[in-house]
ZANU-844546 format. One line per 10 residues: number of its first residue (from 1); their letters; for each residue y, x, z of C-alpha. Coordinates in nm, 3 decimals, padded with zeros to 5 digits. Each point is the difference from the previous one (the first is absolute). Layout:
N
NUM = a = Y X Z; ... .
***
This chain:
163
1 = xxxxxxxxxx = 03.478 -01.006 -01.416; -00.019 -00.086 00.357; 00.229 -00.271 00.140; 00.173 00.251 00.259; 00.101 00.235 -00.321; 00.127 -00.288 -00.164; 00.193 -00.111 00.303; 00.143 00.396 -00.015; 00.104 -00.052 -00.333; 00.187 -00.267 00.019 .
11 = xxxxxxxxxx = 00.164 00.110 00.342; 00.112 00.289 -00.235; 00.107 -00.182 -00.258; 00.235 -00.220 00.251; 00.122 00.283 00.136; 00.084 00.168 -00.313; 00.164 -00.289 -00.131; 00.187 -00.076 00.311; 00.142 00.405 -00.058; 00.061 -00.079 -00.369 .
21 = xxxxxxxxxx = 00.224 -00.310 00.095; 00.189 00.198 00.253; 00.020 00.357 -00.089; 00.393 -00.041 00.009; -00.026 -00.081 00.362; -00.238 00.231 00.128; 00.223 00.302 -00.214; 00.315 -00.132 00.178; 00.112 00.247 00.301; -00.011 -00.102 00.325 .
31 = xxxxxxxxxx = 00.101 00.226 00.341; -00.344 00.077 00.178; -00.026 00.192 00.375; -00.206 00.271 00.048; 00.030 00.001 00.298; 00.219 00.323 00.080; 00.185 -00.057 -00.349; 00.060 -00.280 -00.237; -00.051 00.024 -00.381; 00.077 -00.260 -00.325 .
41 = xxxxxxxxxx = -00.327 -00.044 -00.151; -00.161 -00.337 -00.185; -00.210 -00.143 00.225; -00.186 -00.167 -00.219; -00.118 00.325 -00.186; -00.119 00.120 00.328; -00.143 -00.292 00.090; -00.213 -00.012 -00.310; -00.049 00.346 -00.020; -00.169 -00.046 00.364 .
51 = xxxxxxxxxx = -00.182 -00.281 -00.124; -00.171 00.271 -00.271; -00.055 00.227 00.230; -00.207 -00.225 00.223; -00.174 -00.136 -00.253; -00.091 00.307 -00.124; -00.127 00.117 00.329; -00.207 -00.325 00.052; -00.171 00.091 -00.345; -00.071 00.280 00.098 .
61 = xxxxxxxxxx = -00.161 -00.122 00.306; -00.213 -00.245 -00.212; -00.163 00.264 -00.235; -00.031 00.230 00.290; -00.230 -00.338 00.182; -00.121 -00.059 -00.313; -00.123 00.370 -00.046; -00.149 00.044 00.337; -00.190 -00.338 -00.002; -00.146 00.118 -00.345 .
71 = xxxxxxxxxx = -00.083 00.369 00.134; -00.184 -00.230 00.310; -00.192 -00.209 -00.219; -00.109 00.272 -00.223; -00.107 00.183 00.345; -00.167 -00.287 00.119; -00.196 -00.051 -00.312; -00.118 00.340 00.020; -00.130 -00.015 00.301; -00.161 -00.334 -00.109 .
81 = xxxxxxxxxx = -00.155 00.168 -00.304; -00.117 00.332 00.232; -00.166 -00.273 00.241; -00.136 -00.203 -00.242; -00.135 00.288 -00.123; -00.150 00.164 00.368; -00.156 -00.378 00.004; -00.154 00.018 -00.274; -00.191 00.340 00.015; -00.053 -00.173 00.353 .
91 = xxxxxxxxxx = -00.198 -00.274 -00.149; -00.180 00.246 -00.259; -00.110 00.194 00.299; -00.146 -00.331 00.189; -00.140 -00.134 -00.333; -00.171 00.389 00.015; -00.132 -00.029 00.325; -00.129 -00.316 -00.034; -00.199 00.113 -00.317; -00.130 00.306 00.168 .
101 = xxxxxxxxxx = -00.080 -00.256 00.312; -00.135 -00.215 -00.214; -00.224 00.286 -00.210; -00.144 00.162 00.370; -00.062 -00.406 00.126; -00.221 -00.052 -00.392; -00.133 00.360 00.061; -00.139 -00.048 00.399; -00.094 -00.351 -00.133; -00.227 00.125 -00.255 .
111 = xxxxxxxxxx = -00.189 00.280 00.170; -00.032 -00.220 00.315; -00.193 -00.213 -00.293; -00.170 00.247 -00.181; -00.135 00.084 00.358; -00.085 -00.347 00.117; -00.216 -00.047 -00.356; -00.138 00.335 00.063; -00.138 -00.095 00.337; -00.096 -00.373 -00.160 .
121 = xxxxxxxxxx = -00.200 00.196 -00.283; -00.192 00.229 00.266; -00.074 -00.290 00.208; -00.108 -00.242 -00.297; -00.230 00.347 -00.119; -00.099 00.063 00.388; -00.096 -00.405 00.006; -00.140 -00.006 -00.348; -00.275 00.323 00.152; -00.106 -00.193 00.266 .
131 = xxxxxxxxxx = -00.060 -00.353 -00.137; -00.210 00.199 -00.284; -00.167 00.186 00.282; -00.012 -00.301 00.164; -00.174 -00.171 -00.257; -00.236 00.307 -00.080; -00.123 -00.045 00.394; -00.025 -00.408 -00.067; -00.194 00.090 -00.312; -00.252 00.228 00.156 .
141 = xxxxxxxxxx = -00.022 -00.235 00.346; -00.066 -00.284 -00.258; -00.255 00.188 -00.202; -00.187 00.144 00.304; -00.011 -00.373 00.107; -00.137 -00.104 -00.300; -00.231 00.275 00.025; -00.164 -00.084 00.353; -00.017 -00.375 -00.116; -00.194 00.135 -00.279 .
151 = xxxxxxxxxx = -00.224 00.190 00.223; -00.039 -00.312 00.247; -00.096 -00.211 -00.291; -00.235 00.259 -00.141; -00.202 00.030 00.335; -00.002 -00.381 00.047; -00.115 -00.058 -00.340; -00.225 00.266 -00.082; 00.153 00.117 -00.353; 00.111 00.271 -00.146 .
161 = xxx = 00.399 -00.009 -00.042; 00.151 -00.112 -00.359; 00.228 00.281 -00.142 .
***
């Protein structure tokens, strides 16, 4: 229990006892004006009785604070739940687009290098045809030097070639 109700209580309990120990007086008569009339009432009755009624009405006015700050907090926390949700399916749909970002980046990366090794391969094969032709032609320059130092010796020495 909360110190204020306590402090309520206890209020009430004075009070109550206060009515207890005097309920002769506050019965006894006593002339009260009206204003256009007078009238023998107990004043202390209708003093008390007063004292109910605005107690009751402050009551009231409590659990009619306490009931619209609940039905305002239970708003508020649906519209904290509804955003909560709107950012999340916010997130989901970044987290998407980054994946299908992501997916057309890996996809362009890839054919870019399946291209790039496709023009490597053809230029390695291209290379490869002319070092071997290359080769062929330093072969056949080579042998047909060979050849006409063959012939050179051959006419300066007089003998048939050795096959």
């Amino acid at each position: 229990m909360k110190l204020q109700s306590l402090l309520l209580l206890i209020v009430f309990a004075l009070i109550a006892a206060f009515a207890a120990l005097n309920w002769g007086v506050f019965l006894s008569t006593t002339e009260l004006s009206l204003g256009y009339t007078t009238v023998n009432m107990p004043l202390g009755l209708i003093m008390l009785g007063l004292l109910a009624i605005v107690t009751t009405l402050f009551l009231m006015y409590v659990v009619y604070l306490q009931g619209s700050v609940l039905l305002e907090a239970r708003r508020h926390s649906k519209e904290l739940q509804e955003n909560r949700e709107l950012a999340d399916q916010a997130e989901a749909s970044r987290f998407t687009e980054l994946r299908t970002f992501l997916d057309e980046g890996l996809t362009k990366q890839s054919m870019q290098h399946s291209d790039a090794k496709e023009v490597l391969l053809a230029r390695i094969d291209r290379l490869e045809h002319e070092f071997q032709t290359y080769m062929e032609q330093s072969g056949n320059t080579l042998a047909a030097y060979i050849g006409e130092l063959e012939d050179r010796i051959e006419k300066l020495s007089g003998q048939p070639p050795v096959m």
